[in-house]
CHARMM-style PDB file with segment names, atoms N, HN, CA, C and O in Angstrom:
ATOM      1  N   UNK     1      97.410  96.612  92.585  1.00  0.00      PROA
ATOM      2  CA  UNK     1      98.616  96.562  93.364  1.00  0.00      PROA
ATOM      3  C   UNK     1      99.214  97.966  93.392  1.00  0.00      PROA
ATOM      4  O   UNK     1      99.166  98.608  92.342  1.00  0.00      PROA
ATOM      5  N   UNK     2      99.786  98.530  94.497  1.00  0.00      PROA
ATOM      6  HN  UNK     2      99.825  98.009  95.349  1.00  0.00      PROA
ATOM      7  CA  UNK     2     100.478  99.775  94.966  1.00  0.00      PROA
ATOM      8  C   UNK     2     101.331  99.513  95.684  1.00  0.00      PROA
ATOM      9  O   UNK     2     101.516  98.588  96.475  1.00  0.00      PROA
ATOM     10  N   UNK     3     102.134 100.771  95.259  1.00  0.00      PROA
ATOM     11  HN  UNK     3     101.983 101.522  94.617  1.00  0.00      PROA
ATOM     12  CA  UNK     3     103.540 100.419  96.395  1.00  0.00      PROA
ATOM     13  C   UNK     3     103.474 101.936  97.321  1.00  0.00      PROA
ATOM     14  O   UNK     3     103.449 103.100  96.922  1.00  0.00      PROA
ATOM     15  N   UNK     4     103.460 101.382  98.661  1.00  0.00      PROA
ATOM     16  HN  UNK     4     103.480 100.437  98.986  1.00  0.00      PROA
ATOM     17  CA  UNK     4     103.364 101.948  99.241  1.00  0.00      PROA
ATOM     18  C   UNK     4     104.242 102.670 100.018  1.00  0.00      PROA
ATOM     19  O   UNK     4     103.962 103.349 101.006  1.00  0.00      PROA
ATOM     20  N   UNK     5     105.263 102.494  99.543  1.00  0.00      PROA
ATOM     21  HN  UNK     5     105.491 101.943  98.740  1.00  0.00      PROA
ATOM     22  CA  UNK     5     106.755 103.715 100.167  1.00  0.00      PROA
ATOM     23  C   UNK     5     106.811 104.575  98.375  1.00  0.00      PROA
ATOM     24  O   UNK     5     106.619 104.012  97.297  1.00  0.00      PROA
ATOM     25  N   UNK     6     107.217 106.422  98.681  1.00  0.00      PROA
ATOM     26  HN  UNK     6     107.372 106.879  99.557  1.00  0.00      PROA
ATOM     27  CA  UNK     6     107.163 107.278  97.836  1.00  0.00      PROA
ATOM     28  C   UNK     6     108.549 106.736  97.165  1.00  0.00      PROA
ATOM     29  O   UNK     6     109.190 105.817  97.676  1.00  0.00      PROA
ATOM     30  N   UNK     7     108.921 107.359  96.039  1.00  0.00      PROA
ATOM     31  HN  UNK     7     108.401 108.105  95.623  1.00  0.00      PROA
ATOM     32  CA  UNK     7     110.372 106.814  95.450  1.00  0.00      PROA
ATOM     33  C   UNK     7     111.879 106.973  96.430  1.00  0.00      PROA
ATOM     34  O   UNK     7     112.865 106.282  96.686  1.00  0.00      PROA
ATOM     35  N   UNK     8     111.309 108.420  96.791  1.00  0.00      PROA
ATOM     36  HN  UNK     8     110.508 108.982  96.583  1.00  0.00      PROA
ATOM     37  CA  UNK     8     112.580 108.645  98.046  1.00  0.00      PROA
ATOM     38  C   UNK     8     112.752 107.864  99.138  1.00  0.00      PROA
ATOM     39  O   UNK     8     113.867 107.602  99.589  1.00  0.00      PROA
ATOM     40  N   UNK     9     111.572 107.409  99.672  1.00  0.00      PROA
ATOM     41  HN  UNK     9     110.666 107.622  99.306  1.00  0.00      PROA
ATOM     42  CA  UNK     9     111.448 106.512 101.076  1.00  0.00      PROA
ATOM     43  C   UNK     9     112.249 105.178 100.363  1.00  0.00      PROA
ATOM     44  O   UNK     9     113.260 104.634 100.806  1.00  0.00      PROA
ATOM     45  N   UNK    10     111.318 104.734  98.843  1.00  0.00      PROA
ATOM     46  HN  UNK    10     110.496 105.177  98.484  1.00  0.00      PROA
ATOM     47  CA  UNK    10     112.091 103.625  99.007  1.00  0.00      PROA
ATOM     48  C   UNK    10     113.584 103.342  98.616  1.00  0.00      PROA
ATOM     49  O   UNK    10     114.046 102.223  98.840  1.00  0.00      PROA
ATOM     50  N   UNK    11     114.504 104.512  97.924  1.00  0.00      PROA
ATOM     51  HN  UNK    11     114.129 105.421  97.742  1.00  0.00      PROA
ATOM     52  CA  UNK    11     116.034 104.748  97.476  1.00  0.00      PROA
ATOM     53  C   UNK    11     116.400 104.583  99.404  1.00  0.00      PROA
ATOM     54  O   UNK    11     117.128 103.753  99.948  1.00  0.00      PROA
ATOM     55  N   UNK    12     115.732 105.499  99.930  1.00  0.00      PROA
ATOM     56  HN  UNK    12     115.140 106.173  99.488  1.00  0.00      PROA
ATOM     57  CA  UNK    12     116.393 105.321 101.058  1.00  0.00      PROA
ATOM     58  C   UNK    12     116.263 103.591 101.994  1.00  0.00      PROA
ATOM     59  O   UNK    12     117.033 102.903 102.664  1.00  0.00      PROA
ATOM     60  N   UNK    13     115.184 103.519 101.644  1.00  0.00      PROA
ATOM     61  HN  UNK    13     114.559 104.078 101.100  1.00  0.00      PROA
ATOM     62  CA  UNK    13     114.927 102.157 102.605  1.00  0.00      PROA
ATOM     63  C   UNK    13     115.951 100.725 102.021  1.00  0.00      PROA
ATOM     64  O   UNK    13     116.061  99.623 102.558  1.00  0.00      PROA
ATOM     65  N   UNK    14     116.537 101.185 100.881  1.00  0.00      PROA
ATOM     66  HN  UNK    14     116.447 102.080 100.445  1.00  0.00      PROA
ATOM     67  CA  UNK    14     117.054 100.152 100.154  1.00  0.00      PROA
ATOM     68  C   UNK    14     118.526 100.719 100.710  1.00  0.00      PROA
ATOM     69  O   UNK    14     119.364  99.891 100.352  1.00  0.00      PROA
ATOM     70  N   UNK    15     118.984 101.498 101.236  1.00  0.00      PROA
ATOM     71  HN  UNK    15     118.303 102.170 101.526  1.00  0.00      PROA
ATOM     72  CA  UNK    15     120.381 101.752 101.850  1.00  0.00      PROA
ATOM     73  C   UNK    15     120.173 101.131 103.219  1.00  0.00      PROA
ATOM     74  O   UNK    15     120.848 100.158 103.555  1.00  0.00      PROA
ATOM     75  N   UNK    16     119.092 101.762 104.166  1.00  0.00      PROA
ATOM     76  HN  UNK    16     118.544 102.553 103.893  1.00  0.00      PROA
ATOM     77  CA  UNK    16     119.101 101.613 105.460  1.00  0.00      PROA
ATOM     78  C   UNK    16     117.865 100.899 106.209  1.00  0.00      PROA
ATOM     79  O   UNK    16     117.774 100.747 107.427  1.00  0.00      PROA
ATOM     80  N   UNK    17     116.939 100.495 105.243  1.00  0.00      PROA
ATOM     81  HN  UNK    17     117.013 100.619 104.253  1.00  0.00      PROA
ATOM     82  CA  UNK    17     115.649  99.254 105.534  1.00  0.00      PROA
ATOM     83  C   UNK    17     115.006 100.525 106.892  1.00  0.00      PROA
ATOM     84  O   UNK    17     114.713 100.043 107.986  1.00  0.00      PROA
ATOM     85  N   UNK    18     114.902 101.537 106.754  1.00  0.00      PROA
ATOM     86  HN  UNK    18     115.141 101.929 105.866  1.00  0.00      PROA
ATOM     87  CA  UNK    18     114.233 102.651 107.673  1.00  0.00      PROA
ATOM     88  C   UNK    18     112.863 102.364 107.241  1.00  0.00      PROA
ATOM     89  O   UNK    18     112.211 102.527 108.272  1.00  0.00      PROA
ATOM     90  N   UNK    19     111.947 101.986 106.183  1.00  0.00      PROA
ATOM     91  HN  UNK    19     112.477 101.853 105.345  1.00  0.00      PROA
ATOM     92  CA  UNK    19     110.612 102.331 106.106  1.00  0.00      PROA
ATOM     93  C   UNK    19     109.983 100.737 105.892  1.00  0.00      PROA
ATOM     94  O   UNK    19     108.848 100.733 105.415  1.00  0.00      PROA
ATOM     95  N   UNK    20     110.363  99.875 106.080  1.00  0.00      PROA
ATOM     96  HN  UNK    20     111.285  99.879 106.468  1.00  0.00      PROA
ATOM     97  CA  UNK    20     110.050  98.701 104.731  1.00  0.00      PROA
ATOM     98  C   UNK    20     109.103  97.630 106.331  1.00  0.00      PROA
ATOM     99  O   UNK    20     108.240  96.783 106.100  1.00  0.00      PROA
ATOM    100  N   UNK    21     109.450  97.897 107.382  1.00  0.00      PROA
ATOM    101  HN  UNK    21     110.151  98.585 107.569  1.00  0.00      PROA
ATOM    102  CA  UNK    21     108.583  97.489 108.773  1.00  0.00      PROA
ATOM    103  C   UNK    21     108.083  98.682 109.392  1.00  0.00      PROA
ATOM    104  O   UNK    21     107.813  98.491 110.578  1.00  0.00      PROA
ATOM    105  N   UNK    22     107.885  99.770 109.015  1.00  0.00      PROA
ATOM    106  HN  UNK    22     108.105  99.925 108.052  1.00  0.00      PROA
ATOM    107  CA  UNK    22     107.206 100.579 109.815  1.00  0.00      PROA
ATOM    108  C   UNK    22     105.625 100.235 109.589  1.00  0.00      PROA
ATOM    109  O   UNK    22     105.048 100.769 108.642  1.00  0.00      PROA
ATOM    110  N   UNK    23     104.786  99.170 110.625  1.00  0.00      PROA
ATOM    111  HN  UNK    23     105.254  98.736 111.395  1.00  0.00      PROA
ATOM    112  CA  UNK    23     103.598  99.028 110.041  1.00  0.00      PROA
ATOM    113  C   UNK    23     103.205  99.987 110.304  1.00  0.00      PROA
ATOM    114  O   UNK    23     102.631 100.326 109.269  1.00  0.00      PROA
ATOM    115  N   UNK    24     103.026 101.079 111.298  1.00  0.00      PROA
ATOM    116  HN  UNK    24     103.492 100.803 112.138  1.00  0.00      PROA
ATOM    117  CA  UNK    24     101.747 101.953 110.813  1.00  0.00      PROA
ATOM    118  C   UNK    24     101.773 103.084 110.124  1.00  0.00      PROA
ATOM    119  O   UNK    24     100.851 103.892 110.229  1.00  0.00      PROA
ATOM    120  N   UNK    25     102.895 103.310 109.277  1.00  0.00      PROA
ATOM    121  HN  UNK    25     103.644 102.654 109.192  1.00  0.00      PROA
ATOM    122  CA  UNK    25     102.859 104.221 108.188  1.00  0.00      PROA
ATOM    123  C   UNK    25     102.610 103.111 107.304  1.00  0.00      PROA
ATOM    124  O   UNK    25     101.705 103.501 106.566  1.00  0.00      PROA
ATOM    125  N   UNK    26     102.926 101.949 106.987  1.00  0.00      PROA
ATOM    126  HN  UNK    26     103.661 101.631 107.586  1.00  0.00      PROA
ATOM    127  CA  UNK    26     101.988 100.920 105.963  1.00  0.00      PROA
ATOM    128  C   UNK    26     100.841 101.377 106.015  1.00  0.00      PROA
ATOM    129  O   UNK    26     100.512 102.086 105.064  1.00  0.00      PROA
ATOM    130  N   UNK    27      99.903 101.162 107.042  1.00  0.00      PROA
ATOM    131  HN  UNK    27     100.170 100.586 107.814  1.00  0.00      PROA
ATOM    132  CA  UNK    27      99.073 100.772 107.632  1.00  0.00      PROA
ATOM    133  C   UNK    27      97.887 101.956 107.248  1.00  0.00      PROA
ATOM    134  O   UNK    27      96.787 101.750 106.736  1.00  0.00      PROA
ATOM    135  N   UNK    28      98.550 103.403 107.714  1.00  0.00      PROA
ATOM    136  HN  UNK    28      99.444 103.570 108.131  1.00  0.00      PROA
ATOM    137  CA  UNK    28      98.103 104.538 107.006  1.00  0.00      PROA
ATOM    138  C   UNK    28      97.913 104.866 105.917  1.00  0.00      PROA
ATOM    139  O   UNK    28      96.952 105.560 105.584  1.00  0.00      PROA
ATOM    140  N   UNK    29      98.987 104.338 104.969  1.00  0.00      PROA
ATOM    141  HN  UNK    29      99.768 103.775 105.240  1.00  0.00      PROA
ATOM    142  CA  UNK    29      99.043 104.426 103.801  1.00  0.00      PROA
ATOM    143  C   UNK    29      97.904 103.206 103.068  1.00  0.00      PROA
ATOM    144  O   UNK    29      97.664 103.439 101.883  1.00  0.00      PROA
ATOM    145  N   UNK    30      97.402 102.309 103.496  1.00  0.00      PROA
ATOM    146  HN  UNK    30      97.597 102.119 104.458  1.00  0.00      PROA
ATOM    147  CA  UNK    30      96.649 101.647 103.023  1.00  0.00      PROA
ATOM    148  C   UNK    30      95.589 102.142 103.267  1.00  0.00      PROA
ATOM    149  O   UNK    30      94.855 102.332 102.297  1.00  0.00      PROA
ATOM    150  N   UNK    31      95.198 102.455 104.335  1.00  0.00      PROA
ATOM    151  HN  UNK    31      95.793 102.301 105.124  1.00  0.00      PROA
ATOM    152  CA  UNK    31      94.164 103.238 104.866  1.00  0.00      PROA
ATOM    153  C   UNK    31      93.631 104.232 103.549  1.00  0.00      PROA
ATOM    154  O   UNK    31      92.692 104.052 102.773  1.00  0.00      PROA
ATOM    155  N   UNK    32      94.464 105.160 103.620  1.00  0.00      PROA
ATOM    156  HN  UNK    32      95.227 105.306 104.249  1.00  0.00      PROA
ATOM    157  CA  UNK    32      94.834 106.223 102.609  1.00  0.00      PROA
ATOM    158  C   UNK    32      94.333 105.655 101.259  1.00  0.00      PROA
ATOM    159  O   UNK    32      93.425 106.272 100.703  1.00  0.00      PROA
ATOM    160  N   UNK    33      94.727 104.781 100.802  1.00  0.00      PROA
ATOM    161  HN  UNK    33      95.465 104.280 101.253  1.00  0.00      PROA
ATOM    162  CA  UNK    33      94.223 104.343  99.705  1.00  0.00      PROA
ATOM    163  C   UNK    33      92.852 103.604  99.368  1.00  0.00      PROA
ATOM    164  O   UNK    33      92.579 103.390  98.188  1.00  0.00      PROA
ATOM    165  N   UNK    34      92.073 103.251 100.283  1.00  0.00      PROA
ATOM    166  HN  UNK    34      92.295 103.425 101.242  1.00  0.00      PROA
ATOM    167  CA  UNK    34      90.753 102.197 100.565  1.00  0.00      PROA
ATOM    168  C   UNK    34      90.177 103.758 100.711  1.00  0.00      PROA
ATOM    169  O   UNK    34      89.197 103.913  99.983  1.00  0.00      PROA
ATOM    170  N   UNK    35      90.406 104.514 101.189  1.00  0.00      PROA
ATOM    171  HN  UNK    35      91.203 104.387 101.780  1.00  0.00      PROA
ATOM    172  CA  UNK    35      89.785 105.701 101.260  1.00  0.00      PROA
ATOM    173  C   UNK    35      89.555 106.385  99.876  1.00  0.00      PROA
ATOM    174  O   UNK    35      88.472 106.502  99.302  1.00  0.00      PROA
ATOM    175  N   UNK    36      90.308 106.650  99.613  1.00  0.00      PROA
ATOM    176  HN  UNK    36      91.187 106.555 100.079  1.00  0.00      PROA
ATOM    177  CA  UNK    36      90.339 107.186  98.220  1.00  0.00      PROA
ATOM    178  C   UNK    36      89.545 106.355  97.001  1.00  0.00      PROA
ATOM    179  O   UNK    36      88.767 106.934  96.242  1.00  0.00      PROA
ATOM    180  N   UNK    37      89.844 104.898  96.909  1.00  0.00      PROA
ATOM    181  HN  UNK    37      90.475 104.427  97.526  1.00  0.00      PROA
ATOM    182  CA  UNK    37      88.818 103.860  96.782  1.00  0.00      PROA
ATOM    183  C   UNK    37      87.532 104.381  96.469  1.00  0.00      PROA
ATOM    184  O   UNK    37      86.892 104.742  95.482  1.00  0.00      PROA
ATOM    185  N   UNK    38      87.367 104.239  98.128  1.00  0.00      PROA
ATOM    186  HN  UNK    38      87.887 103.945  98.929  1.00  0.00      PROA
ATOM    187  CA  UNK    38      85.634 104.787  98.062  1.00  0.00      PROA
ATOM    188  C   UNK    38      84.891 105.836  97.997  1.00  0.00      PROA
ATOM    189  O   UNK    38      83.698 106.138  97.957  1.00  0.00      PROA
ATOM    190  N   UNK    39      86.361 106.524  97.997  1.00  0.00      PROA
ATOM    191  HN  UNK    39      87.330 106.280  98.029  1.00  0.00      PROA
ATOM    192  CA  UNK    39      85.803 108.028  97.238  1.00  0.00      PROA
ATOM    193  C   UNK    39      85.480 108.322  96.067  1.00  0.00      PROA
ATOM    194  O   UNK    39      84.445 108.944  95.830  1.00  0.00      PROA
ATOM    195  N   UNK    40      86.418 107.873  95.016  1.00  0.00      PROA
ATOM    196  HN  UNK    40      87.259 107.367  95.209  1.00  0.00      PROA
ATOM    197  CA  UNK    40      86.268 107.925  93.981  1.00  0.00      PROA
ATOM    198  C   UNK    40      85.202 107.050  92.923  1.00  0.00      PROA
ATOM    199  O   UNK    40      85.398 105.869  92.639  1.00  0.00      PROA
ATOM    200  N   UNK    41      83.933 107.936  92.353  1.00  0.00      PROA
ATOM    201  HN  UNK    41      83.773 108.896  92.584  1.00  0.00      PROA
ATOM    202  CA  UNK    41      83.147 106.978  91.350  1.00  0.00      PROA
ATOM    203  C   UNK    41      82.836 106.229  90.726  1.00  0.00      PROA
ATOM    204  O   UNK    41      81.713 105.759  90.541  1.00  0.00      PROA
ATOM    205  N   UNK    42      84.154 105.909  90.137  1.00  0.00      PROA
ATOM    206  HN  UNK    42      85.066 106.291  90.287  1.00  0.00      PROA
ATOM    207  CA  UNK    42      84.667 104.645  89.190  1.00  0.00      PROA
ATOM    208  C   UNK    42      85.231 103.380  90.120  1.00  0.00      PROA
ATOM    209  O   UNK    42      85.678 102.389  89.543  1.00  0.00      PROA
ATOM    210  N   UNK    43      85.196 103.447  91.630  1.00  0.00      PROA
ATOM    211  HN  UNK    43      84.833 104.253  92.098  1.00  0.00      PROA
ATOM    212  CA  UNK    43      85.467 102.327  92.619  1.00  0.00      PROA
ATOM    213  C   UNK    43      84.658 102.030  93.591  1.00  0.00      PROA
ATOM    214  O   UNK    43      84.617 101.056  94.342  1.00  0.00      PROA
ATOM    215  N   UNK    44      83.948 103.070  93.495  1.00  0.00      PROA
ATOM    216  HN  UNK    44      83.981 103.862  92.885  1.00  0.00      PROA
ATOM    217  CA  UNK    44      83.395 103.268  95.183  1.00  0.00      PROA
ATOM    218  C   UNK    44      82.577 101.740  95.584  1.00  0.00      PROA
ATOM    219  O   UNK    44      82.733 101.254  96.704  1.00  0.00      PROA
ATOM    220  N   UNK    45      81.682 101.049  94.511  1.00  0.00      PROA
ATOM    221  HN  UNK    45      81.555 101.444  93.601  1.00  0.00      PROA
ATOM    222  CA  UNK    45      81.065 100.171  94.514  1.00  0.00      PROA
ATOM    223  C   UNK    45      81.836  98.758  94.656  1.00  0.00      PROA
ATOM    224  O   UNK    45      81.305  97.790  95.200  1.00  0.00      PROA
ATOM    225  N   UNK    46      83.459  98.726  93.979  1.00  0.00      PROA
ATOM    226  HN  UNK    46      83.891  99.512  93.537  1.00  0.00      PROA
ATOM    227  CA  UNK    46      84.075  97.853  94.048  1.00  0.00      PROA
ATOM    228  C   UNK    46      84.275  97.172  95.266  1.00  0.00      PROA
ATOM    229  O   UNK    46      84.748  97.858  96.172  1.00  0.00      PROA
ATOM    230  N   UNK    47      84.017  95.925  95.520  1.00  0.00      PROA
ATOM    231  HN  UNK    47      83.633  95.368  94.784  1.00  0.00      PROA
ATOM    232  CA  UNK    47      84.882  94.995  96.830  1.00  0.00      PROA
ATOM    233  C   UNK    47      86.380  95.141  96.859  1.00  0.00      PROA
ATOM    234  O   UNK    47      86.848  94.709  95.805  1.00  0.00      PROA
ATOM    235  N   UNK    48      87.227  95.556  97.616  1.00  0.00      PROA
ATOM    236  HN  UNK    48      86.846  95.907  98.472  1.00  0.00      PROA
ATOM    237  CA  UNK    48      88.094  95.456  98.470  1.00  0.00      PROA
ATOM    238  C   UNK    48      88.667  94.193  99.183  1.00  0.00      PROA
ATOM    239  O   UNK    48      88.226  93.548 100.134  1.00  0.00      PROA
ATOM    240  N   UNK    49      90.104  94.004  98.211  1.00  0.00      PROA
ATOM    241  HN  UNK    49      90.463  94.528  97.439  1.00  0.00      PROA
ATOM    242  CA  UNK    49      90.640  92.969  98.962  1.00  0.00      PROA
ATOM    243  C   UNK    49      91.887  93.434  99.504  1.00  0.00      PROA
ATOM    244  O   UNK    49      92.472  94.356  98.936  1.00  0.00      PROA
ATOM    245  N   UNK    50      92.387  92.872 100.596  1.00  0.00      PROA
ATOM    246  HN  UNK    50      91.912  92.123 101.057  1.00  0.00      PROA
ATOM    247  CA  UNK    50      93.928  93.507 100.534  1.00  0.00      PROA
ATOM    248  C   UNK    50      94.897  92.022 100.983  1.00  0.00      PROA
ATOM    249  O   UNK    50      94.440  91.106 101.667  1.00  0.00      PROA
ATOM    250  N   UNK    51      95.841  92.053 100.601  1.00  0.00      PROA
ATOM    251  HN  UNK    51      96.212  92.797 100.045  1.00  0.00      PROA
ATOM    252  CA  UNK    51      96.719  91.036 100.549  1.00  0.00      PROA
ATOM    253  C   UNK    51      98.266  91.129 101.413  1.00  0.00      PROA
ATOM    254  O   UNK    51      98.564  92.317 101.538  1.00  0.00      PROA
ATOM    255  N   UNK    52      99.035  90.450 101.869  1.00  0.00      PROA
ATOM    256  HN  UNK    52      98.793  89.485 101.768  1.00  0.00      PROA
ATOM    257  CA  UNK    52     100.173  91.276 102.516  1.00  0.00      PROA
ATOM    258  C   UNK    52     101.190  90.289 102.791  1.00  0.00      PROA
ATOM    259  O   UNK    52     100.529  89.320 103.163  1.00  0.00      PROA
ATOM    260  N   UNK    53     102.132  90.037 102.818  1.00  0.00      PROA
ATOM    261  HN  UNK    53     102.669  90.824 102.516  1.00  0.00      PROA
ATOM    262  CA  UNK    53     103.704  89.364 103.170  1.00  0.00      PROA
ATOM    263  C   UNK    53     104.260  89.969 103.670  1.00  0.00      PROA
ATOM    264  O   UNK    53     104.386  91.141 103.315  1.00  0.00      PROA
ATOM    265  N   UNK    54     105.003  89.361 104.981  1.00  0.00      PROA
ATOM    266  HN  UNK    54     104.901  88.409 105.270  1.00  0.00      PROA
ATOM    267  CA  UNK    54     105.808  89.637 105.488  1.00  0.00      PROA
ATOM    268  C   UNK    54     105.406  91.007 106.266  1.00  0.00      PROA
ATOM    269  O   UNK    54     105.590  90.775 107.461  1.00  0.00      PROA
ATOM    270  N   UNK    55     105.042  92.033 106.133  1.00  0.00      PROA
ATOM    271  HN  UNK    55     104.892  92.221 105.162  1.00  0.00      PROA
ATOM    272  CA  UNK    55     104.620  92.973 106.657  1.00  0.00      PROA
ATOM    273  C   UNK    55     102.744  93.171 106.625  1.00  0.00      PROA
ATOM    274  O   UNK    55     102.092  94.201 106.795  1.00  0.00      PROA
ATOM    275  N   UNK    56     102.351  92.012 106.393  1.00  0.00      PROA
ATOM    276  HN  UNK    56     102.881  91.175 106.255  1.00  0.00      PROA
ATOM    277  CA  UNK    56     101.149  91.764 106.327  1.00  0.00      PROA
ATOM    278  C   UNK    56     100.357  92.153 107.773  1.00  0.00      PROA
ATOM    279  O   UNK    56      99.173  91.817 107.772  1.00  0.00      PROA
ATOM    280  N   UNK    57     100.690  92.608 108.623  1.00  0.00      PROA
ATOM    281  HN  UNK    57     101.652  92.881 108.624  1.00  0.00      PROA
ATOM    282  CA  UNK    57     100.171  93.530 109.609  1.00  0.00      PROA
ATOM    283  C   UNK    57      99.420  94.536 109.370  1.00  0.00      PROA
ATOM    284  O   UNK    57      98.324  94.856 109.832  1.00  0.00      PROA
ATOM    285  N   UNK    58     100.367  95.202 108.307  1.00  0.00      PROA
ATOM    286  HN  UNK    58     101.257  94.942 107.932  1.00  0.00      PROA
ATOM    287  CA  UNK    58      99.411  96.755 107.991  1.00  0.00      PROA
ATOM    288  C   UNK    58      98.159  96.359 107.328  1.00  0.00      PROA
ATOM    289  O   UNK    58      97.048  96.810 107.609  1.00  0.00      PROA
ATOM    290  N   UNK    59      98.389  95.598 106.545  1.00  0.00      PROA
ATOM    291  HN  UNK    59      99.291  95.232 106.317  1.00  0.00      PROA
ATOM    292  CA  UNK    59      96.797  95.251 105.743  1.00  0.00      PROA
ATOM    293  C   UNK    59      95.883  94.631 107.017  1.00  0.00      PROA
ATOM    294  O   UNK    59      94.747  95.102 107.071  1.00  0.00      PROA
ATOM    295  N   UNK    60      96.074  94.078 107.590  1.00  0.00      PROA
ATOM    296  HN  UNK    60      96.997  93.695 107.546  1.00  0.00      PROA
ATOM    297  CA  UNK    60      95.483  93.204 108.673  1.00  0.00      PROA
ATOM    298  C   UNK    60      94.731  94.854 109.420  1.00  0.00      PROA
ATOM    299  O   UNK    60      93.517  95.058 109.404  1.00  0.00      PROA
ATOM    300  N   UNK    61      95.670  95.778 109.969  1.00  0.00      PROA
ATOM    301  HN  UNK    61      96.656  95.612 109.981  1.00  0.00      PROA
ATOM    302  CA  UNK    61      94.917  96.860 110.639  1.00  0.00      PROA
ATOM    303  C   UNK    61      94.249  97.527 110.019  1.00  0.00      PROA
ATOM    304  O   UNK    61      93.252  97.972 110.587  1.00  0.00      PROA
ATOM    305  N   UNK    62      94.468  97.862 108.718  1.00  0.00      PROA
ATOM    306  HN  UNK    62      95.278  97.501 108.256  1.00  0.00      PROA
ATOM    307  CA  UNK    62      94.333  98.678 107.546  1.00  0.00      PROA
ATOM    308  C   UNK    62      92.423  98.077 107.371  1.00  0.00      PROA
ATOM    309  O   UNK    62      91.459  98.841 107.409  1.00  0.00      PROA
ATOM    310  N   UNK    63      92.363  96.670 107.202  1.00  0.00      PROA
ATOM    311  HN  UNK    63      93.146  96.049 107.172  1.00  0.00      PROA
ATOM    312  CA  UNK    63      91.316  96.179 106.698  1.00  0.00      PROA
ATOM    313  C   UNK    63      90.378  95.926 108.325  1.00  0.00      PROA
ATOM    314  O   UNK    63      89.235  95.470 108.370  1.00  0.00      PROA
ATOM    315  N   UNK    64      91.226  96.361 109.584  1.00  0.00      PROA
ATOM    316  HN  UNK    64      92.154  96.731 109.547  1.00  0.00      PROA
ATOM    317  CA  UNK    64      90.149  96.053 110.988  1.00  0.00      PROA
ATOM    318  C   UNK    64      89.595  97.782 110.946  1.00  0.00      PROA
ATOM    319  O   UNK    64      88.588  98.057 111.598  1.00  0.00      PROA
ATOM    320  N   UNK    65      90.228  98.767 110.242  1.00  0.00      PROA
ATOM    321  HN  UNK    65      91.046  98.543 109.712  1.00  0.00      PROA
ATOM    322  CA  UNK    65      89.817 100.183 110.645  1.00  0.00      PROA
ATOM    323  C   UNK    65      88.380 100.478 110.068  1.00  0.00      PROA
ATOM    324  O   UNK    65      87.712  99.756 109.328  1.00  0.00      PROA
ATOM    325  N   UNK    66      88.123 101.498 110.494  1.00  0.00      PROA
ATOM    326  HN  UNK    66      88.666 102.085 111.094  1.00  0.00      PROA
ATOM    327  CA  UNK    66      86.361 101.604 110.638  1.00  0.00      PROA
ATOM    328  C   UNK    66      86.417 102.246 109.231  1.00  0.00      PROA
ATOM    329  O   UNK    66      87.458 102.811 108.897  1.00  0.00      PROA
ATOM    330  N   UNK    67      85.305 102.192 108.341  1.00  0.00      PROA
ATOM    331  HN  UNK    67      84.459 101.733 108.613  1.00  0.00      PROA
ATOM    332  CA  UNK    67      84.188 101.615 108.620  1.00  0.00      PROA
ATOM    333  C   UNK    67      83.953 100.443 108.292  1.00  0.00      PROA
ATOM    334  O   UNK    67      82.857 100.050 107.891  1.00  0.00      PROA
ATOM    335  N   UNK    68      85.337  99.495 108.476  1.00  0.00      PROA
ATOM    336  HN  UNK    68      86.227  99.814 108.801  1.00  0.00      PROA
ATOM    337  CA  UNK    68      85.157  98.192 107.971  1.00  0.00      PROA
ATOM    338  C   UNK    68      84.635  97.558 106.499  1.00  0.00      PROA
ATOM    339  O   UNK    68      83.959  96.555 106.275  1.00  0.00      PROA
ATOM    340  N   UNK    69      85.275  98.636 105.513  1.00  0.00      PROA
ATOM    341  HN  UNK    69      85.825  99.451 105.695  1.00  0.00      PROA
ATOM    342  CA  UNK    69      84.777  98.464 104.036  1.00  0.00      PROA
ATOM    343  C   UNK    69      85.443  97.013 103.569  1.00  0.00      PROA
ATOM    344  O   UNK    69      85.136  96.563 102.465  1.00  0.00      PROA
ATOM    345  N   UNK    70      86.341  96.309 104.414  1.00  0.00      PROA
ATOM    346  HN  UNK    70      86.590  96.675 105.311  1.00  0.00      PROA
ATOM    347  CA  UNK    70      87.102  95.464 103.642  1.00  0.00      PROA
ATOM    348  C   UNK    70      86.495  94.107 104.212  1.00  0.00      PROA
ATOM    349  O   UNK    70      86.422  93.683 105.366  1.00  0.00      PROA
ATOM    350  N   UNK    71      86.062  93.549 102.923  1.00  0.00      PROA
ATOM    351  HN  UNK    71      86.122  93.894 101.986  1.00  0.00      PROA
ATOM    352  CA  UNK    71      85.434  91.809 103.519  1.00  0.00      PROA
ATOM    353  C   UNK    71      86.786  90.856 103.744  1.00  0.00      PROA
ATOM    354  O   UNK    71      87.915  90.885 103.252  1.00  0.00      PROA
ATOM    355  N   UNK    72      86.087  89.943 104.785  1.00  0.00      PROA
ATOM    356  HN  UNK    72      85.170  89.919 105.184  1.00  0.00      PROA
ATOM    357  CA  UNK    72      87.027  88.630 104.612  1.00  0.00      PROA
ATOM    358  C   UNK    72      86.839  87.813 103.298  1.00  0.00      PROA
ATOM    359  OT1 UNK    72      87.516  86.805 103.096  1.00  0.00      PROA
TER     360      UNK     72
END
């Protein structure tokens, strides 16, 4: 599990809800991380799940982007 707004985004998003529906900075940011995933040695082999509420969009695009590392 990761949280995907930085500490500042989320102090701010908790005053003014600015980041907390932006799916495709979610969306990137998940990206961002499945990437790194399979970059790194100690994961690369691991299956990939991603999970999501309420803003469960970004995972939804996050897991349709190429090269399609993420199973149903």
């Amino acid at each position: 599990m990761l949280d995907l707004l930085t500490k500042q985004e989320d102090l701010i998003d908790q005053r003014i809800r600015q980041f907390r529906f932006d799916i495709p900075l979610l969306a990137e940011r998940l990206t961002a991380a499945i990437d790194w995933l399979q970059s790194n040695s100690t994961t690369a082999n691991l299956p990939i799940g991603l999970f999501g509420a309420s803003t469960g969009a970004a995972a939804l695009i996050a897991a349709a982007r190429p090269p399609n590392s993420v199973r149903p």
